[in-house]
FIFIVEX-171647 format. One record per atom (N, C-alpha, C, O): atom name; x, y, z. Coordinates in steps of 0.1 Angstrom, whole numbers. Layout:
BEGIN
   atome    east   north      up
      CA       X       Y       Z
...
***
This chain:
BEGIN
   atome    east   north      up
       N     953     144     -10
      CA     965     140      -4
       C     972     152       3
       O     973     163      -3
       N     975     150      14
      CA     984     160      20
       C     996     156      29
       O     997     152      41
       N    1004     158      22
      CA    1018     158      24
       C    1026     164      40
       O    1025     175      44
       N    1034     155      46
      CA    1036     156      58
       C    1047     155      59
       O    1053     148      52
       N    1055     163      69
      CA    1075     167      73
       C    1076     175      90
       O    1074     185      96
       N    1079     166      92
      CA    1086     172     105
       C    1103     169     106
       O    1109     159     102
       N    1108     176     110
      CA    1122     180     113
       C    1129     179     125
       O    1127     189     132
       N    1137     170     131
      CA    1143     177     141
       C    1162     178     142
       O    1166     171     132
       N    1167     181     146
      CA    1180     186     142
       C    1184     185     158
       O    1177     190     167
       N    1195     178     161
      CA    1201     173     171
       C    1218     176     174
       O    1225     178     164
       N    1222     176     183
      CA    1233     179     187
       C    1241     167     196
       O    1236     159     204
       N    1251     168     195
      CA    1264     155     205
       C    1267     165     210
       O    1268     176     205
       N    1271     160     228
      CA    1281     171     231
       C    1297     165     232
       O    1302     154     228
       N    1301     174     237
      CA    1318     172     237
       C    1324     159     245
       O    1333     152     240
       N    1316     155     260
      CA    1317     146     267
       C    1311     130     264
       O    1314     119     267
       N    1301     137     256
      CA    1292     122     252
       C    1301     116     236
       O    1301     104     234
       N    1309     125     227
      CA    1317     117     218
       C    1327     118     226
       O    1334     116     216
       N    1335     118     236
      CA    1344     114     241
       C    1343      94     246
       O    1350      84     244
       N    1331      95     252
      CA    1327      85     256
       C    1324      73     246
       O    1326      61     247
       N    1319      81     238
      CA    1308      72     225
       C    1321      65     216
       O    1321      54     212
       N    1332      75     214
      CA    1342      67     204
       C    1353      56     213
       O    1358      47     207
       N    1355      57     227
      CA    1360      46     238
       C    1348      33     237
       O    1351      21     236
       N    1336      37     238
      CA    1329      25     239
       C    1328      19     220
       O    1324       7     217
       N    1331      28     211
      CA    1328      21     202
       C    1339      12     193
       O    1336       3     185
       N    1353      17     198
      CA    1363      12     201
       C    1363       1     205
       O    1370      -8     199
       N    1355      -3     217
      CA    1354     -23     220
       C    1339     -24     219
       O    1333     -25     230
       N    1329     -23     205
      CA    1320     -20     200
       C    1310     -25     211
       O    1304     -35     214
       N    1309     -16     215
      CA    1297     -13     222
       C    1289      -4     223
       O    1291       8     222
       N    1274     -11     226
      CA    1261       1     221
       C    1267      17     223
       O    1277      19     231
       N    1262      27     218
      CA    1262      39     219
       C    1249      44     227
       O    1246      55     223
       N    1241      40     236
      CA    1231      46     244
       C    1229      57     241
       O    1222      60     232
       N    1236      67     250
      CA    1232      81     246
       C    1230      86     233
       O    1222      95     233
       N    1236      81     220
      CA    1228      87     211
       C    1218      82     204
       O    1213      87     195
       N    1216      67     211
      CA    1202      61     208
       C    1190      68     214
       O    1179      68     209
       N    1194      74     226
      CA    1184      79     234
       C    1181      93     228
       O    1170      96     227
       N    1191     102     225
      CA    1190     117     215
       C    1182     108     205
       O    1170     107     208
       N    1186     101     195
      CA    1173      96     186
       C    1163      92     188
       O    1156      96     179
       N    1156      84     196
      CA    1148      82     205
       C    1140      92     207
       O    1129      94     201
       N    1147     103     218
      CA    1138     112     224
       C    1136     119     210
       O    1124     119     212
       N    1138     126     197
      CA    1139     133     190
       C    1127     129     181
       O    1118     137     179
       N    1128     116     177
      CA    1112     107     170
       C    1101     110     182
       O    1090     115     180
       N    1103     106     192
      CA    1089     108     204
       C    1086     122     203
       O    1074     124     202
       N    1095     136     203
      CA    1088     147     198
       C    1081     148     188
       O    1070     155     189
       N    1084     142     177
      CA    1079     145     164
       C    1066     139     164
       O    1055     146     163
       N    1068     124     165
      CA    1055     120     171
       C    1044     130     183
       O    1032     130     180
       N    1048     136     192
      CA    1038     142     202
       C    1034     155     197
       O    1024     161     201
       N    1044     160     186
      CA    1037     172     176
       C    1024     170     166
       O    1015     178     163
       N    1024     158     161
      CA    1013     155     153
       C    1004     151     159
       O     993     155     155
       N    1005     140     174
      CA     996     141     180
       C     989     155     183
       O     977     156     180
       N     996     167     190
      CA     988     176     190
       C     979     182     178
       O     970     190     177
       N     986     177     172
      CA     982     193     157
       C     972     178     148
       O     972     177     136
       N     965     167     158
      CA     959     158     154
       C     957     148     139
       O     948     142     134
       N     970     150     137
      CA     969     143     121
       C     973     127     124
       O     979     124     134
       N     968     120     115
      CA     970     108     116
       C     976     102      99
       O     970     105      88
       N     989      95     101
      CA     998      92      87
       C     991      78      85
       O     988      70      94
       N     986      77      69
      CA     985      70      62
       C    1000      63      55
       O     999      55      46
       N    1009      68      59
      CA    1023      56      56
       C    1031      73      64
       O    1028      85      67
       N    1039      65      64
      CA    1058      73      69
       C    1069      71      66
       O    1071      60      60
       N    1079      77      67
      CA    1092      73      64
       C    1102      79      76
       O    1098      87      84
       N    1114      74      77
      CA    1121      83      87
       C    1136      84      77
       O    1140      75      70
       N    1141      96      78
      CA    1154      97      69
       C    1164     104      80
       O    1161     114      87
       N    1175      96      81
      CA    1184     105      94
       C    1198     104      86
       O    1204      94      82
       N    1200     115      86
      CA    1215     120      83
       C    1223     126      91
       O    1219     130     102
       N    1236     127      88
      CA    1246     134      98
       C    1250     147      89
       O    1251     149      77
       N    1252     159     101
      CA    1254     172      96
       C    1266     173     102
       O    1269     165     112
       N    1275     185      96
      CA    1287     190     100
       C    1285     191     115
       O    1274     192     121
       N    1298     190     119
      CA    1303     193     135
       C    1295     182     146
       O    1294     184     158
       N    1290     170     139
      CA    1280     164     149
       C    1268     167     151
       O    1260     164     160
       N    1266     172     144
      CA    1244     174     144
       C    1241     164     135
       O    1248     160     126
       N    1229     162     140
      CA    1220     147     132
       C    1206     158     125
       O    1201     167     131
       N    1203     154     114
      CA    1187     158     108
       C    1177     147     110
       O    1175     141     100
       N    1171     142     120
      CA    1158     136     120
       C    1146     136     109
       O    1138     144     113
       N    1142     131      99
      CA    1129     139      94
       C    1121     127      92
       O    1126     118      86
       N    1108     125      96
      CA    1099     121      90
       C    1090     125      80
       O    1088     138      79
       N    1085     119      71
      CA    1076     121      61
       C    1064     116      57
       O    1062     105      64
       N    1054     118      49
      CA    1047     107      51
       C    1032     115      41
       O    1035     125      35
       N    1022     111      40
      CA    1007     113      39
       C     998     111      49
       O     998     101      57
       N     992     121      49
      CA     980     124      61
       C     969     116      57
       O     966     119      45
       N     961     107      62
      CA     947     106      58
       C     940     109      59
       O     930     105      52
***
């Protein structure tokens, strides 16, 4: 068994929470930080593709960090 973690750690900028708490205010999607998560799993994903491993299961765990950073992490077993 070999044990699998990738990380990515993301950032909001100043303009995009300006935006994000007006639209969430008359609850509407937040795009842009669907798209920061979005694009942040497709990295992770295109790192294992290179480094050729293939997961026998996964997980995804996303938290929020101080000042607006997000932790992305997948986990998982290699087969």
């Amino acid at each position: 068994m070999r044990e699998i973690t990738k990380v990515r750690v993301v950032t909001r900028g100043f303009v995009i929470d300006i935006l994000a708490k007006v639209k969430n205010a008359f609850g509407m999607r937040l795009n842009k930080y669907e798209d920061m998560i979005s694009k942040a799993k497709e990295e992770i994903w295109e790192e294992l593709k290179k480094e050729k491993v293939t997961l026998k299961w996964f997980r995804y765990e996303m938290s929020q960090l101080t000042n607006g950073a997000m932790v992305i992490m997948l986990y998982g077993e290699a087969k």
